[in-house]
MARBAKE-528282 format. One record per residue (C-alpha): x negated, z negated, y; residue in three letters. Coordinates in pm, 1 decimal. Example, Ala and Ser with C-alpha at 12.3 -4.5 7.8 and 13.67 -1.06 7.14 Angstrom:
+----------+----------+----------+-----+
|        x |        z |        y | res |
+----------+----------+----------+-----+
|  -1230.0 |   -780.0 |   -450.0 | ALA |
|  -1367.0 |   -714.0 |   -106.0 | SER |
+----------+----------+----------+-----+
//
This chain:
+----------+----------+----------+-----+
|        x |        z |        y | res |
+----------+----------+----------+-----+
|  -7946.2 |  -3660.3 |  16553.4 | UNK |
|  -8314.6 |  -3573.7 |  16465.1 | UNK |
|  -8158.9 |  -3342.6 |  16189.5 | UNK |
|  -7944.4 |  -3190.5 |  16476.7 | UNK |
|  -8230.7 |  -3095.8 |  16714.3 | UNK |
|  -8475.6 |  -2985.4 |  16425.7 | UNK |
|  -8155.1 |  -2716.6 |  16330.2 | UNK |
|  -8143.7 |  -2580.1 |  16712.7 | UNK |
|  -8509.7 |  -2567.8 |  16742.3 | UNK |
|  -8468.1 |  -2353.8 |  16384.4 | UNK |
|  -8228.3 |  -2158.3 |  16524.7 | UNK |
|  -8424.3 |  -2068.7 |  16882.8 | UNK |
|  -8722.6 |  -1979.7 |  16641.9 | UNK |
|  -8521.4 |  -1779.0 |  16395.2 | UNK |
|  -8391.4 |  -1536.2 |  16681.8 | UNK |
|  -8726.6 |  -1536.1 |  16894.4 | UNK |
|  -8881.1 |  -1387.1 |  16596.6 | UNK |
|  -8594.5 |  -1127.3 |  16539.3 | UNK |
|  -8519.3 |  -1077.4 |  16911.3 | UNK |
|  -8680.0 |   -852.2 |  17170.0 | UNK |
|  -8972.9 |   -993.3 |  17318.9 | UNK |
|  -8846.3 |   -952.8 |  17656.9 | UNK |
|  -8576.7 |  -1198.2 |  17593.9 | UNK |
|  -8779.1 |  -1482.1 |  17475.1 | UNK |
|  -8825.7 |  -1659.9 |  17852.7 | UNK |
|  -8378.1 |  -1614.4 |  17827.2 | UNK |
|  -8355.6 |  -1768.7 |  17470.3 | UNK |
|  -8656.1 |  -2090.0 |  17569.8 | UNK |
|  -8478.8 |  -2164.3 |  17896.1 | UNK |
|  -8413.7 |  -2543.1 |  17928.2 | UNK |
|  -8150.3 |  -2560.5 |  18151.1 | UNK |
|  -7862.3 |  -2312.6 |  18348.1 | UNK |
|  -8061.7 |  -2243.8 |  18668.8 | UNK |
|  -8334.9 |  -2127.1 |  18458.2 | UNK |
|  -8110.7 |  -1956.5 |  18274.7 | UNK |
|  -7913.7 |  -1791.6 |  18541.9 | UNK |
|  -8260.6 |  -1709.5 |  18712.9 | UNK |
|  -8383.3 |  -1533.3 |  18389.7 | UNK |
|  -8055.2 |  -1315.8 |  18361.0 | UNK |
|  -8116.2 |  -1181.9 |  18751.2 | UNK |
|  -8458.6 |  -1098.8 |  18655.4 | UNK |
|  -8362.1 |   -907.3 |  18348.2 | UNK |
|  -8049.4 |   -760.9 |  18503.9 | UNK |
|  -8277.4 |   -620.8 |  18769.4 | UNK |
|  -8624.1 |   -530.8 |  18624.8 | UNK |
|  -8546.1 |   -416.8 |  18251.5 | UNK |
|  -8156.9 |   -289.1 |  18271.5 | UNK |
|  -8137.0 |   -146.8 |  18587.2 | UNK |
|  -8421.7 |    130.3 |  18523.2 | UNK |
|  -8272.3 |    190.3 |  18183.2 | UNK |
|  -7927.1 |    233.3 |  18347.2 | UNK |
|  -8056.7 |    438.7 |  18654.3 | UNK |
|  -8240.3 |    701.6 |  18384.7 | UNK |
|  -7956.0 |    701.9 |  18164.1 | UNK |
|  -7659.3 |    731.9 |  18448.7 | UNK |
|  -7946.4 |   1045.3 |  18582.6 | UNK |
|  -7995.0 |   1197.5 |  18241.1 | UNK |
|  -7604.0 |   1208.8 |  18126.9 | UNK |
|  -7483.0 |   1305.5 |  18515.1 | UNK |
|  -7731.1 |   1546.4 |  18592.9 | UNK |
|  -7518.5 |   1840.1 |  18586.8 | UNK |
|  -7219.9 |   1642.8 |  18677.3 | UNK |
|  -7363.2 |   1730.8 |  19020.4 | UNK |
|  -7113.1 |   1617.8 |  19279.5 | UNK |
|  -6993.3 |   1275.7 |  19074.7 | UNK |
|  -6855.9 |   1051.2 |  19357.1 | UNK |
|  -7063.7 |    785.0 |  19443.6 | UNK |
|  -6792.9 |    517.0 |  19439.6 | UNK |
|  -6784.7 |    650.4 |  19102.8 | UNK |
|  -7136.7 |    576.6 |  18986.3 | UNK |
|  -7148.5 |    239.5 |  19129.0 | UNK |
|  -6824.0 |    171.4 |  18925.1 | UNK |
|  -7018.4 |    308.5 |  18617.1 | UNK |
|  -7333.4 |    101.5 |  18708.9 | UNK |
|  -7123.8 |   -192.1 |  18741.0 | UNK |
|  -6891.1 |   -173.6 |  18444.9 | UNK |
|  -7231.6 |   -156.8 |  18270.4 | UNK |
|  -7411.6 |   -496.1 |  18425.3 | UNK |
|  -7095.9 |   -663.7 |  18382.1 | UNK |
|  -7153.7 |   -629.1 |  17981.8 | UNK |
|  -7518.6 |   -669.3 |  18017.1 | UNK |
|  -7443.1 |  -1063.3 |  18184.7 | UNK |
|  -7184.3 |  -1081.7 |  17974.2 | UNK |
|  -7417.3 |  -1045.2 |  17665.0 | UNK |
|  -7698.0 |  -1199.4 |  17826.7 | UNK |
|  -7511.6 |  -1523.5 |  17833.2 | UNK |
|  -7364.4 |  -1535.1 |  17553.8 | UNK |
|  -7734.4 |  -1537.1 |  17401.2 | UNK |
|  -7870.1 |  -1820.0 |  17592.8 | UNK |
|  -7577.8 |  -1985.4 |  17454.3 | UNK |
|  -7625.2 |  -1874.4 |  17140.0 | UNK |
|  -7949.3 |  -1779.1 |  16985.6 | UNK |
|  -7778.7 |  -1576.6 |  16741.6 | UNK |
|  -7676.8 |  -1326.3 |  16984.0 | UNK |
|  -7987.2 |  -1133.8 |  16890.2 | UNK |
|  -8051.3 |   -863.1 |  17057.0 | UNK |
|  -8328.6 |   -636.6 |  16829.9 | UNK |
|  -8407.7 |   -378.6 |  17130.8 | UNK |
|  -8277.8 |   -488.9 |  17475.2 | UNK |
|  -8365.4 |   -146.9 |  17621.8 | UNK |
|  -8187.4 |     51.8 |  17358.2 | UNK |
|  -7899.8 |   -179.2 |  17370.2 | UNK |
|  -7885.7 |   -108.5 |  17737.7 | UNK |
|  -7908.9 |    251.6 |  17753.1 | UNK |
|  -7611.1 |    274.9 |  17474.3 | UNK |
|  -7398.4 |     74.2 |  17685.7 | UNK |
|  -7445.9 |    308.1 |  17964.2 | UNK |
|  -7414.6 |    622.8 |  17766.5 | UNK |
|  -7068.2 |    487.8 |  17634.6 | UNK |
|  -6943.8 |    397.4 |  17975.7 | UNK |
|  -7022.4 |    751.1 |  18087.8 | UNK |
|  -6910.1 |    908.9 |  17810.8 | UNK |
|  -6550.4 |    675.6 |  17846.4 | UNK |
|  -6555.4 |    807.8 |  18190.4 | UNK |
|  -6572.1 |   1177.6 |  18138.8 | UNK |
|  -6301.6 |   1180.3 |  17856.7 | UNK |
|  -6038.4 |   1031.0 |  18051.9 | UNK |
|  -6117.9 |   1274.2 |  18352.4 | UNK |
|  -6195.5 |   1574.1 |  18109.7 | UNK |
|  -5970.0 |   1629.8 |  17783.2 | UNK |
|  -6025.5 |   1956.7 |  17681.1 | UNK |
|  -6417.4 |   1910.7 |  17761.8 | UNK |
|  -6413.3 |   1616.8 |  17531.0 | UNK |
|  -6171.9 |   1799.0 |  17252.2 | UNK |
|  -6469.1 |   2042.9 |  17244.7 | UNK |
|  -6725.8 |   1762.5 |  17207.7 | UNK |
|  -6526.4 |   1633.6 |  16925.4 | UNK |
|  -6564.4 |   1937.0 |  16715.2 | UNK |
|  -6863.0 |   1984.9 |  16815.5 | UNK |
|  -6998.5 |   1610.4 |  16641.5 | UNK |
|  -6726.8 |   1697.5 |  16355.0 | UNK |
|  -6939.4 |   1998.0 |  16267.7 | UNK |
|  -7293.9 |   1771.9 |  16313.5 | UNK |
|  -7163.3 |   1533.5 |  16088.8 | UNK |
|  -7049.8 |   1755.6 |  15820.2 | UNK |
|  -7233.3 |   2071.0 |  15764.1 | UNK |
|  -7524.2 |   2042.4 |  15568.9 | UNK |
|  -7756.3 |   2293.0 |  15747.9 | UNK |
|  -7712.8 |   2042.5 |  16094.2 | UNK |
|  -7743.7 |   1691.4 |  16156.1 | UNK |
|  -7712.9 |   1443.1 |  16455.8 | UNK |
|  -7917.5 |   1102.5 |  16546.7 | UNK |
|  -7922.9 |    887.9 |  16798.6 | UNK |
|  -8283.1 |    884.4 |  16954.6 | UNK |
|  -8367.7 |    583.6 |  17247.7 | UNK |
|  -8000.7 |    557.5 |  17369.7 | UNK |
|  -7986.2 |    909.3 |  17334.3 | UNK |
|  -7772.1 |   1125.0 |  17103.0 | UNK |
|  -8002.7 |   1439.8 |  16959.6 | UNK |
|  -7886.0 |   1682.8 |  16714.9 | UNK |
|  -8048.7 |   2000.1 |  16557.8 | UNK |
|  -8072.7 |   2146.3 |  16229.9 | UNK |
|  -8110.7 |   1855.2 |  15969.4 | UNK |
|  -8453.8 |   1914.7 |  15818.0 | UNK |
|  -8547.4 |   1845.3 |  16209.5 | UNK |
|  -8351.7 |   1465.6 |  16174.5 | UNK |
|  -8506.1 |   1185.3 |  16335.6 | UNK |
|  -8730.0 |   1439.9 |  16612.0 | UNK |
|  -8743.4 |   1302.1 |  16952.7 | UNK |
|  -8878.9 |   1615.4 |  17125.0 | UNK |
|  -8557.0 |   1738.5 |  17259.0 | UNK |
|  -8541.1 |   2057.7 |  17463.0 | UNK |
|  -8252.1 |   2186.0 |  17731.9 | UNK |
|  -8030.5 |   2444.7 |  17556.7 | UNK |
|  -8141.7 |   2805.0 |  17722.8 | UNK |
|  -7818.5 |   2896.2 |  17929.8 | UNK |
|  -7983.9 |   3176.2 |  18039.0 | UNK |
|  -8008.9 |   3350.8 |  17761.9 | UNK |
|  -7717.8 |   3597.3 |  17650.4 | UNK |
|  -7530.4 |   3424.3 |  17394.0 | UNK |
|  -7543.4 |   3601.3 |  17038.2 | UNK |
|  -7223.6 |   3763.3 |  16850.3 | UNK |
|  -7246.1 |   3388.6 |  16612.5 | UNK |
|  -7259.4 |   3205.7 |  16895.9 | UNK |
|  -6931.7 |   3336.3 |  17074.8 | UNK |
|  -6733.8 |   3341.5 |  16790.4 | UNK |
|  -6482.1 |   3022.9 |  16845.1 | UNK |
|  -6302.2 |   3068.7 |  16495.4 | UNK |
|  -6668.2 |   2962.2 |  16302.5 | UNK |
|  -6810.5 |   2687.9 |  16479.9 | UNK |
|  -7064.2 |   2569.6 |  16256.8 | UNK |
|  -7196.3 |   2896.0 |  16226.6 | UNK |
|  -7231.5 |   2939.5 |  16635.2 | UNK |
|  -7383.6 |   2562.4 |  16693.5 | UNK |
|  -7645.6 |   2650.2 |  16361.8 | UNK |
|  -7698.3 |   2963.7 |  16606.7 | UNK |
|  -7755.4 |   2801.9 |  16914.5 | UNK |
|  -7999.6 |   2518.8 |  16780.7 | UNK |
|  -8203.0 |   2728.7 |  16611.3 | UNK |
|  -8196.3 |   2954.9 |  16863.1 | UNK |
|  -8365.9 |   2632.4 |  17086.1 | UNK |
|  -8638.5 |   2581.9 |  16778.2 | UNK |
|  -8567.4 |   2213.9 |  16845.0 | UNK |
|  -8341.2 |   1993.4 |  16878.2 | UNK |
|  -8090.1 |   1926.5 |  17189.4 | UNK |
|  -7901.8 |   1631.8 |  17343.3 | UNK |
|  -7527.5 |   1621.6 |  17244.5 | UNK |
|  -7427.8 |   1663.9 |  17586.9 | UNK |
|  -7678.1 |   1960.0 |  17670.7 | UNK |
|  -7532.1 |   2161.6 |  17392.1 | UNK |
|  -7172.1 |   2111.9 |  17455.2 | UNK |
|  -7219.8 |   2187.5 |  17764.1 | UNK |
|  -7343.3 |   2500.2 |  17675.4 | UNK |
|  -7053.9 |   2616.9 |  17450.9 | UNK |
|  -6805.9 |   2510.3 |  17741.6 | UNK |
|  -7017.0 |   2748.3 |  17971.4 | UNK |
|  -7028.5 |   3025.0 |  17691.3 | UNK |
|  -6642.7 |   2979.9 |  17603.1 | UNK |
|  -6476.6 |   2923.2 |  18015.5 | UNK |
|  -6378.1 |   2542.9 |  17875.2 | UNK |
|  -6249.6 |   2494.3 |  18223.0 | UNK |
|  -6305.1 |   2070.8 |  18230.6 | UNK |
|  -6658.7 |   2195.5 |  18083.2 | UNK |
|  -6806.8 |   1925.1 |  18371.4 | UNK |
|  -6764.3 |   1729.3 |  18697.6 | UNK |
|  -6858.0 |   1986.2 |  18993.1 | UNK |
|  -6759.1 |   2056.9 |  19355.6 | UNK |
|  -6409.3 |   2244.8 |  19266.2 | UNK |
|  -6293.8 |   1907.7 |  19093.3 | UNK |
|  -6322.1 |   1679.4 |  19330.8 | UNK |
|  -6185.5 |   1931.2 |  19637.9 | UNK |
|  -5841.8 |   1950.1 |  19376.7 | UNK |
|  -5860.7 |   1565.8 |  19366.6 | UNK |
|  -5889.8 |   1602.7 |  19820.7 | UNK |
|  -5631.5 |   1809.6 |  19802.9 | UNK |
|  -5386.1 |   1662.2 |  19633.5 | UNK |
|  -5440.0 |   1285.9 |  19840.8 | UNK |
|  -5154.9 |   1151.2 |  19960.3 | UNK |
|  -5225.6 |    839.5 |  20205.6 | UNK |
|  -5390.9 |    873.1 |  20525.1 | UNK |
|  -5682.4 |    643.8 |  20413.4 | UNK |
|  -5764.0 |    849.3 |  20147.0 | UNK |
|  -5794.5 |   1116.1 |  20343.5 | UNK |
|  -6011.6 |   1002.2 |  20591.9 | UNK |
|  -6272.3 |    898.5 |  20351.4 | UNK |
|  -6221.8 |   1217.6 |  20126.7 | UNK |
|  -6290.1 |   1428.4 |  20444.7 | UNK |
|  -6592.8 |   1229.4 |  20509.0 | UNK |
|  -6705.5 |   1260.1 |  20170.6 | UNK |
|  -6650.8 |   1659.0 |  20175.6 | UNK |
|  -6808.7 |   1676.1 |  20579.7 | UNK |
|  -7110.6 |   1428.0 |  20383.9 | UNK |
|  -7186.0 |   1709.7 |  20116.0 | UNK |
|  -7118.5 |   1974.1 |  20338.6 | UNK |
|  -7442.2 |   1865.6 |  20553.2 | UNK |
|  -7675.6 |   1858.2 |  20269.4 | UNK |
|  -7590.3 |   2198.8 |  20128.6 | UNK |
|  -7656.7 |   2314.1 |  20475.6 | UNK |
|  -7982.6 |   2138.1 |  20432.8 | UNK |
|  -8086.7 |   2295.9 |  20150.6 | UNK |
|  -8351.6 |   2611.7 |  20120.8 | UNK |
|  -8147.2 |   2943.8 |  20248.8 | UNK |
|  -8241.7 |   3057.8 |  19858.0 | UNK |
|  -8101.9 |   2742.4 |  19714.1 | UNK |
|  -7803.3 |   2774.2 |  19948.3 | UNK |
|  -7655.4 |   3100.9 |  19835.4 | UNK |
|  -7716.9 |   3074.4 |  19473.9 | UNK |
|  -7514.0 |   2745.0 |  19455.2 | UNK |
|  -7215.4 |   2860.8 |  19717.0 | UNK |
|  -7221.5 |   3218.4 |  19580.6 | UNK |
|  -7090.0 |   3111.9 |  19263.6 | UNK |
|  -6910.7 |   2801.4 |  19363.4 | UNK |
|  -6544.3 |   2793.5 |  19140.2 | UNK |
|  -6236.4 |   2645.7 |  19141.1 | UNK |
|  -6080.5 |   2472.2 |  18829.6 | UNK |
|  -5893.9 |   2788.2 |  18794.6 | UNK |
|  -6226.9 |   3015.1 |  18785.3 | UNK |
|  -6114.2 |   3109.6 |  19189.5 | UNK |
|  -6365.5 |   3053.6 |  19457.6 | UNK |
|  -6425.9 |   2727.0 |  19582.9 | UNK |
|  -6567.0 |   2816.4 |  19906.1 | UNK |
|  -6179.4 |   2854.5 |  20033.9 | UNK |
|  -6132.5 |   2492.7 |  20031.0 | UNK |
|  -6378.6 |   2431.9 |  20288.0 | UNK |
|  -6226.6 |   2642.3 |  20544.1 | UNK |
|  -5903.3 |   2488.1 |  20417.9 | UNK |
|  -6008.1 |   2149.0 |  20484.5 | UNK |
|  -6163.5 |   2277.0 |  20789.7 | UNK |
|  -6502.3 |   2128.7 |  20704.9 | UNK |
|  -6668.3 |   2480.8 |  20801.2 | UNK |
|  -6543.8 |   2786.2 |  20884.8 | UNK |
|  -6576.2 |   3166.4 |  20797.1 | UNK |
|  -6879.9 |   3183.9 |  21055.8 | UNK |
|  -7087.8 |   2887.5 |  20939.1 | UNK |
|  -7007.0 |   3010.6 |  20587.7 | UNK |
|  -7187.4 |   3338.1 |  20671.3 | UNK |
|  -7403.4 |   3171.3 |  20830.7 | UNK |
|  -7568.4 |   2994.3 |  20522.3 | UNK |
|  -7528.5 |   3296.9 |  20297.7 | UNK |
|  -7729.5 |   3458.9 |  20517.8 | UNK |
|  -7478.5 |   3763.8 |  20558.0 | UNK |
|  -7249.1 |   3884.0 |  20859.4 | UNK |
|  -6899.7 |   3774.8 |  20886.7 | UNK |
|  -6748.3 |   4163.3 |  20791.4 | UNK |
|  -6943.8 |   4133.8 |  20444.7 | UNK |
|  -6839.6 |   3795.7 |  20387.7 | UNK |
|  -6530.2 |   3928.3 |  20416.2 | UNK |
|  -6579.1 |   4258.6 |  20215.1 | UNK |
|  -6687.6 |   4022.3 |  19956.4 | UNK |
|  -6407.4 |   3726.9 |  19951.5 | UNK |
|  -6223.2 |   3895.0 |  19692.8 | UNK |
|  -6483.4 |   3951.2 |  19449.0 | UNK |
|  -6620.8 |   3546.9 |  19446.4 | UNK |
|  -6730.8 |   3385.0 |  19261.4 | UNK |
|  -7021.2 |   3600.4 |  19165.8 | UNK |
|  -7213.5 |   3637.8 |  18862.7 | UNK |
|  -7548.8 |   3548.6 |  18855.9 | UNK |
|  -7656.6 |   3899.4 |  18807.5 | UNK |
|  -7484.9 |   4008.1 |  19105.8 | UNK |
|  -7630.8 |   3743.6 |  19330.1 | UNK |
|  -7994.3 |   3802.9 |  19177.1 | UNK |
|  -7943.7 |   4182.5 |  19284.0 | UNK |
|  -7770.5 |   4046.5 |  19612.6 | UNK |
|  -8089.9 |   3844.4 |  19705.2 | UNK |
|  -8330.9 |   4062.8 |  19514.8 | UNK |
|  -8440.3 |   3769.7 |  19273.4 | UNK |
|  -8435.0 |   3764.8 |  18924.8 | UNK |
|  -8104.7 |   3652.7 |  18696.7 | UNK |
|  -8355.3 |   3306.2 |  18556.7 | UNK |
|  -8433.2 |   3278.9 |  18930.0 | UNK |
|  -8080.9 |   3223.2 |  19028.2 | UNK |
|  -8012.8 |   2968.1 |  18814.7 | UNK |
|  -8317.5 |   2756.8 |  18850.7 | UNK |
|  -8278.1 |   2748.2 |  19218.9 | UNK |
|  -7911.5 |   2673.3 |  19200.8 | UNK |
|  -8011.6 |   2375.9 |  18931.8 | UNK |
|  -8270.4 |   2218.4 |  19174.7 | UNK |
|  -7964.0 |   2275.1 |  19483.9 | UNK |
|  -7753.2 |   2022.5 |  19243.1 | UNK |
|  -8026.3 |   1817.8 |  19154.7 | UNK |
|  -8075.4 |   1745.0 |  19536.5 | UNK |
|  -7719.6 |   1698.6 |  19625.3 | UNK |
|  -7686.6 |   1435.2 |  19304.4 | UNK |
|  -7935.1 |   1257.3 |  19505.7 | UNK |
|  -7834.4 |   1302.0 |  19841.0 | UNK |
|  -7470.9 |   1192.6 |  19790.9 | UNK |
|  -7599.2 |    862.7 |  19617.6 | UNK |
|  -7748.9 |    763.7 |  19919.6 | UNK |
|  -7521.5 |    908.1 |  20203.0 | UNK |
|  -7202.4 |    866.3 |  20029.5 | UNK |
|  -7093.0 |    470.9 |  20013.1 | UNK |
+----------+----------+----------+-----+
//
């Protein structure tokens, strides 16, 4: 028996020493309560930041992702994180080396399992994308604090990653679809560091009109309008009237550069379905461009606009534009979270 207990006490001292710190109260606790108690704690306090930065880092441009839709994420993810977390105070030999790492990959899977089922061709473009990172000897790709970060390779193990310049005209290279190694050896060094996965395929799906190239306004008003049960459409309306009063909320700057170029999955403008769905109509949608009726409708046709048109249109610059209609997104990410449930 004595042998017995002197092996578990090895054991609980073999993965304290290997395990993260953090877990040491979990892996000590003497009995389930304390146990259970520990888990909440480290559910809470250490996962649930890692997951909130993570889920904010990888959705960031996914601007309009439902909220039903993040708790599911956020969820999905604290389910595994129990899940593992008991099966180490079970087992010492569960070890977890980096709880915080281990925690932030779990949530960058689960986002990135989410995406490809709702976005194929997006993902088909990731996939060559990483194919291309993996294989050419000029580039290279490494995860980096639950992050993916990829560059050229002498740059391999770099943590400084930068947002890939979308505002600046893509080069000859860097269009050409047929040479993709070429055009992502472009673009990075282009950046002069390196660049989250993500960040840079989204920039090739913006260059190349991928048109699943991320989750924005235009998706989920196809999903609205293709619902079929009366429920559904009660809380999709009320989902669409939700977002509808925060961009009204935003800066009248802010407001046009985000609705101005608003699209539909086909490229169409998006502003239609809101008069469709008869959240707002062609007055209040003049209304927050700032223009008359008659030129909303002289312009109808012609939107979405480019950014160049709107800078001209609001006598901004191009850079300008996009920045403000970046920080419009950024609020509404937030917004919804809260007023959406």
């Amino acid at each position: 028996m004595r042998h017995s207990n002197l092996t578990v006490i090895d054991r609980v001292e073999a993965a304290l020493a290997a395990a993260d710190p953090a877990l040491e109260a979990l892996i000590t606790a003497r009995d389930e309560a304390t146990r259970d108690a520990e888990i909440a704690r480290l559910v809470s306090e250490v996962a649930g930041p890692v997951i909130e930065s993570v889920l904010s880092r990888q959705l960031r441009t996914e601007w309009i992702y439902r909220a039903e839709a993040m708790e599911d994420l956020r969820a999905a993810v604290n389910l595994r994180v129990v899940r593992k977390l008991r099966a180490l105070s079970h087992d010492p030999e569960e070890i977890v080396e980096r709880f915080r790492d281990y925690v932030a990959t779990l949530t960058y899977n689960a986002v990135s399992d989410s995406l490809r089922e709702r976005y194929p061709e997006w993902n088909r473009l990731k996939g060559r994308i990483r194919y291309v990172l993996e294989h050419d000897p000029r580039l290279g790709l490494w995860p980096e604090s639950g992050r993916l970060l990829c560059g050229l390779s002498s740059w391999s193990g770099r943590a400084d990653a930068a947002e890939p310049a979308g505002a600046a005209e893509p080069t000859p290279a860097m269009l050409d679809r047929h040479r993709l190694a070429d055009a992502v050896a472009e673009a990075v060094r282009r950046e002069g560091k390196p660049v989250e996965l993500d960040s840079l395929v989204r920039l090739f799906a913006t260059i190349w009109k991928v048109a699943e190239r991320n989750l924005n306004v235009s998706d989920e008003l196809m999903i609205i309008a293709e619902t079929v049960t009366p429920l559904d459409q009660v809380e999709a309306r009320g989902y669409i009237e939700a977002l509808w009063r925060e961009i009204s909320a935003l800066r009248p700057l802010q407001r046009a550069a985000l609705l101005l170029n608003l699209r539909d999955t086909d490229g169409g403008n998006a502003l239609a379905y809101f008069v469709l769905l008869s959240v707002a109509d062609i007055d209040e949608l003049a209304d927050s461009l700032g223009v008359t009726v008659e030129r909303l409708a002289a312009m109808w046709n012609e939107l979405p606009l480019d950014d160049m048109t709107i800078a001209r249109m609001l006598g901004i610059r191009r850079q300008q534009v996009i920045n403000l209609r970046r920080s419009a997104r950024d609020r509404l990410l937030r917004r919804l979270a809260g007023e959406v449930k």
